[in-house]
VEXDO-850865 format. One line per 10 residues: number of its first residue (from 1); their letters; for each residue z, x, y of C-alpha. Coordinates in nm, 2 decimals. Last residue first. Layout:
NUM = A = Z:X:Y; ...
This chain:
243 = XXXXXXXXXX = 1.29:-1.07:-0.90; 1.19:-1.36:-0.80; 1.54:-1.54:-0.59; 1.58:-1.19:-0.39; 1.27:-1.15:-0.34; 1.28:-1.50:-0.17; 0.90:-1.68:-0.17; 0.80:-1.96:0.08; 0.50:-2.12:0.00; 0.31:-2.32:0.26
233 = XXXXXXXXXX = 0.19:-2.64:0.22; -0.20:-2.67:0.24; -0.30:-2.99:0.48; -0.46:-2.74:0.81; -0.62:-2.51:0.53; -0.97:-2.53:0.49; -0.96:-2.60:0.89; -0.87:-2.24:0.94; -1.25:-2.10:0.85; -1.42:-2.02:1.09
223 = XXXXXXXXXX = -1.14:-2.03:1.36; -1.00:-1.68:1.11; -1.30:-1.51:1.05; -1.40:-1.52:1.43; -1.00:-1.39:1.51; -1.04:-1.13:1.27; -1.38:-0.96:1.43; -1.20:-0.98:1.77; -0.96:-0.80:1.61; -1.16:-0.55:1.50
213 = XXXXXXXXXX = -1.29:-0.52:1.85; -1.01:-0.47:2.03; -0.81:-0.22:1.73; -1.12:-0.02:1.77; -1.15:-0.08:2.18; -0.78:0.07:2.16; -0.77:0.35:1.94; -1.12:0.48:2.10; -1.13:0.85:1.90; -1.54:0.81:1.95
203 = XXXXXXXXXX = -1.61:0.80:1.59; -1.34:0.48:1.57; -1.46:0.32:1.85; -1.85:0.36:1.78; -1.72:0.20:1.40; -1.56:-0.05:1.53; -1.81:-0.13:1.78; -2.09:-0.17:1.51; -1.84:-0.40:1.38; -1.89:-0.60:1.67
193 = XXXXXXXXXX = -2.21:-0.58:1.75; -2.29:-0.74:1.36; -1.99:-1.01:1.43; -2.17:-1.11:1.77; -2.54:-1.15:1.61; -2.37:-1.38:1.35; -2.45:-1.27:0.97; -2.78:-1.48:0.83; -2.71:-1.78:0.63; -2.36:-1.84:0.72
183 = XXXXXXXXXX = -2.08:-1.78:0.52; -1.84:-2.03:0.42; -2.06:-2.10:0.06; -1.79:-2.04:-0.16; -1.95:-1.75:-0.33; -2.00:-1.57:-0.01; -1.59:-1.66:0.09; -1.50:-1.52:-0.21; -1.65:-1.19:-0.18; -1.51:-1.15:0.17
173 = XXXXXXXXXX = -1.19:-1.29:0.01; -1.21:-1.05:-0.32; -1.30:-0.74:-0.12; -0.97:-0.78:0.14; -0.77:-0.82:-0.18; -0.92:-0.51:-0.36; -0.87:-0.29:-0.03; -0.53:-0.38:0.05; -0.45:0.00:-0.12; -0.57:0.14:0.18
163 = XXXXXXXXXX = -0.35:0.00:0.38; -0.03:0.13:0.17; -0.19:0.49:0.18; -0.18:0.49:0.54; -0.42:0.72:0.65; -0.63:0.48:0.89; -0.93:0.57:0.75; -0.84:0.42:0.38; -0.82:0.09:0.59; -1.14:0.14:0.78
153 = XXXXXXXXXX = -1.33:0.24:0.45; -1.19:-0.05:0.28; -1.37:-0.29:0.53; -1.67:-0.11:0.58; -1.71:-0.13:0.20; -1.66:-0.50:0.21; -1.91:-0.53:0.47; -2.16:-0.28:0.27; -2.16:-0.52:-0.03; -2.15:-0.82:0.15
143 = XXXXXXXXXX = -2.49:-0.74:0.33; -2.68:-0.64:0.03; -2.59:-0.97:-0.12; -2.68:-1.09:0.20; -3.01:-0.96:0.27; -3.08:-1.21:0.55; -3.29:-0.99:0.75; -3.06:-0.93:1.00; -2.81:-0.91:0.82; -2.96:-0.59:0.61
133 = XXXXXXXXXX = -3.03:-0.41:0.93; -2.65:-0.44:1.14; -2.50:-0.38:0.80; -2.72:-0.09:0.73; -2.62:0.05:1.10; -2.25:-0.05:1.03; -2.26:0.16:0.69; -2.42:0.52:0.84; -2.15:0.50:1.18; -1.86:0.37:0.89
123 = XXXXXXXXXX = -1.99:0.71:0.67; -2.01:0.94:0.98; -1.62:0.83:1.08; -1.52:0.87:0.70; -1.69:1.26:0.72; -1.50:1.37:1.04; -1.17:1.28:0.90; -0.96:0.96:1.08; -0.66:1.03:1.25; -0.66:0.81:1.58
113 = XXXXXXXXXX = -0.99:0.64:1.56; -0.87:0.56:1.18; -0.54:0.43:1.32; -0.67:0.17:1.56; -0.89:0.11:1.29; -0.55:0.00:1.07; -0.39:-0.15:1.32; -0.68:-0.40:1.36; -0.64:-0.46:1.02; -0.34:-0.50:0.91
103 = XXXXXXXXXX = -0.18:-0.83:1.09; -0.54:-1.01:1.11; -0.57:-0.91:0.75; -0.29:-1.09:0.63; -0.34:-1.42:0.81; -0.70:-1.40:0.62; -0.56:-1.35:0.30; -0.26:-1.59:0.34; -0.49:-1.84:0.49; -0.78:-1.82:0.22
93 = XXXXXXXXXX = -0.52:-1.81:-0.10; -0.41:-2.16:0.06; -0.71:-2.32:0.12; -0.82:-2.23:-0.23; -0.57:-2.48:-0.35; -0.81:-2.73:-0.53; -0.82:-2.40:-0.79; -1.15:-2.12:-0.76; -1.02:-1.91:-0.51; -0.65:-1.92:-0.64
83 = XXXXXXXXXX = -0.83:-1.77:-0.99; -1.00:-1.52:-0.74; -0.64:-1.43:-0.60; -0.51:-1.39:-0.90; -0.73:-1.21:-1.15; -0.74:-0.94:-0.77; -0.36:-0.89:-0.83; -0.20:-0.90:-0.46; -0.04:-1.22:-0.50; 0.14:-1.13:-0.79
73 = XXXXXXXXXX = 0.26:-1.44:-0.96; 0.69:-1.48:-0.95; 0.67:-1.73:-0.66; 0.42:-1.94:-0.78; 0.59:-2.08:-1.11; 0.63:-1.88:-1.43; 0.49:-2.02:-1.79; 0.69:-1.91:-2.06; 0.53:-1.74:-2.37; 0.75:-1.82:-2.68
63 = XXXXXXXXXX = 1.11:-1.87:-2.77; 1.16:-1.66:-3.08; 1.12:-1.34:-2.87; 1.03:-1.40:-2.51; 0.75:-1.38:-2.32; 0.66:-1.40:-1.94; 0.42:-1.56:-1.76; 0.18:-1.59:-1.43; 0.31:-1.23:-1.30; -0.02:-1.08:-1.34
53 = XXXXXXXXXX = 0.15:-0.82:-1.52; 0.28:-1.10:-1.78; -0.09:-1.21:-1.78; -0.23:-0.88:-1.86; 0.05:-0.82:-2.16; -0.04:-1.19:-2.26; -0.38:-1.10:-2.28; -0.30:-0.82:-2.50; -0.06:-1.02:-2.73; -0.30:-1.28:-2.76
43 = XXXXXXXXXX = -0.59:-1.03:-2.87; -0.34:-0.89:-3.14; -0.26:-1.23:-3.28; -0.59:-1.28:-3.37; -0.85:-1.53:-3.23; -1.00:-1.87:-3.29; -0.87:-2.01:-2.95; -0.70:-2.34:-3.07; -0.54:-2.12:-3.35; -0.46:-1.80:-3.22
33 = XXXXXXXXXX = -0.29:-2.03:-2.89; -0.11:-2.20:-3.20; 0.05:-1.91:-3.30; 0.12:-1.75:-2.95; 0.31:-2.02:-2.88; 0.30:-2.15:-2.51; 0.60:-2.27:-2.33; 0.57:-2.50:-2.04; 0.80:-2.41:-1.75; 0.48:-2.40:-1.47
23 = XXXXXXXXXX = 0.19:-2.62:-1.55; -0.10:-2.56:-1.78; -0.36:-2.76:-1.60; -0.18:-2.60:-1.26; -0.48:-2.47:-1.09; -0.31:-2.11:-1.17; -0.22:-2.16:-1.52; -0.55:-2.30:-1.58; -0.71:-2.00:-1.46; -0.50:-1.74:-1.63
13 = XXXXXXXXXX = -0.52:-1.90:-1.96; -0.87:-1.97:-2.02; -0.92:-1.63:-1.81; -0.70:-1.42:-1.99; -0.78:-1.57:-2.35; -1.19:-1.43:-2.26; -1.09:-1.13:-2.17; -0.92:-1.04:-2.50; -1.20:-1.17:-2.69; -1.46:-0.97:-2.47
3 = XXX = -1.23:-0.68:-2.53; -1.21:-0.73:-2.93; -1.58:-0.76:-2.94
């Protein structure tokens, strides 16, 4: 019960933090957030704690819980991003995702055809034959839940530890997209052929027609989608103004 609690304060918090319905430099008091909410101080403290991570607030003794601006939230945190998915700014969250998989990932199967294990090559040959049969039935529930493992798979392949760790974001905008309705019905005959060439590339120690066809893939996902985003300011964030 607690956890549901607990859960339940981070997303009536997190998600109007995000769309701006609680905006940035108001304080919050834990005393009356127990009240309105119907829930013990405990269960605020411990969504705070997630929020604080999330880099939405911060809390302060005798002053209260402090609302942060953009520039301090976590961009990488998957509450985040699926809280930007769901705001009148979704434009935004989509561009920076998208901009920041064309810049990893074809690298990334470049990589994996370099220095890839045996096993992750057999697994991305086993994956883009089940993508290539689900989408073509229309499964796509089935569908999005081999892409997105395709996806992560490739970036663990590569050996960099710091792709592989880009596998949450990369999940929650392929999973986002699906739940925003910016996917087709069925997958596009090209996309399929072209993962399927990914993964021939990579088992076939093909740096080059891997990091070809993956970004071919990246390009498609970007023109698909890029007119979401033609009016969303950008945001420019100094580390050395955030930290």
């Amino acid at each position: 019960m607690a956890t549901s609690l607990h859960a339940h304060v981070v997303e009536h918090l997190g998600s109007r933090i995000v769309s701006g319905q609680i905006p940035r430099g108001s304080i919050i008091l834990a005393a009356e957030l127990e009240q309105k909410l119907q829930v013990s101080r405990s269960v605020i403290r411990e969504a705070v704690r997630v929020l604080a991570q999330c880099g939405l607030v911060n809390s302060t003794k005798r002053v209260g819980i402090r609302v942060l601006s953009a520039e301090h939230w976590n961009p990488y945190d998957d509450h985040v991003i699926r809280w930007r998915l769901a705001s009148d700014h979704k434009g935004a969250q989509l561009r920076s995702l998208t901009e920041l998989r064309i810049s990893v990932e074809p690298m990334a199967a470049e990589l994996a055809a370099e220095v890839a294990p045996e096993e992750m090559r057999k697994e991305l040959m086993l994956i883009s034959a089940q993508m290539n049969h689900y989408g073509r039935q229309g499964d796509l529930r089935r569908f999005l839940e081999l892409d997105i493992r395709f996806h992560a798979l490739v970036l663990a392949a590569s050996g960099n530890e710091m792709f592989a760790n880009l596998a949450t974001p990369v999940g929650a905008i392929l999973r986002g997209r699906t739940e925003l309705g910016l996917m087709p019905e069925r997958p596009h005959e090209e996309a399929l052929l072209w993962h399927q060439s990914v993964a021939d590339a990579i088992s076939n120690s093909d740096p080059a027609a891997a990091r070809r066809n993956m970004e071919s893939i990246m390009r498609r996902t970007h023109n698909e989608i890029s007119s979401l985003w033609e009016n969303e300011p950008r945001l420019f964030v100094d580390p050395g103004k955030t930290s």
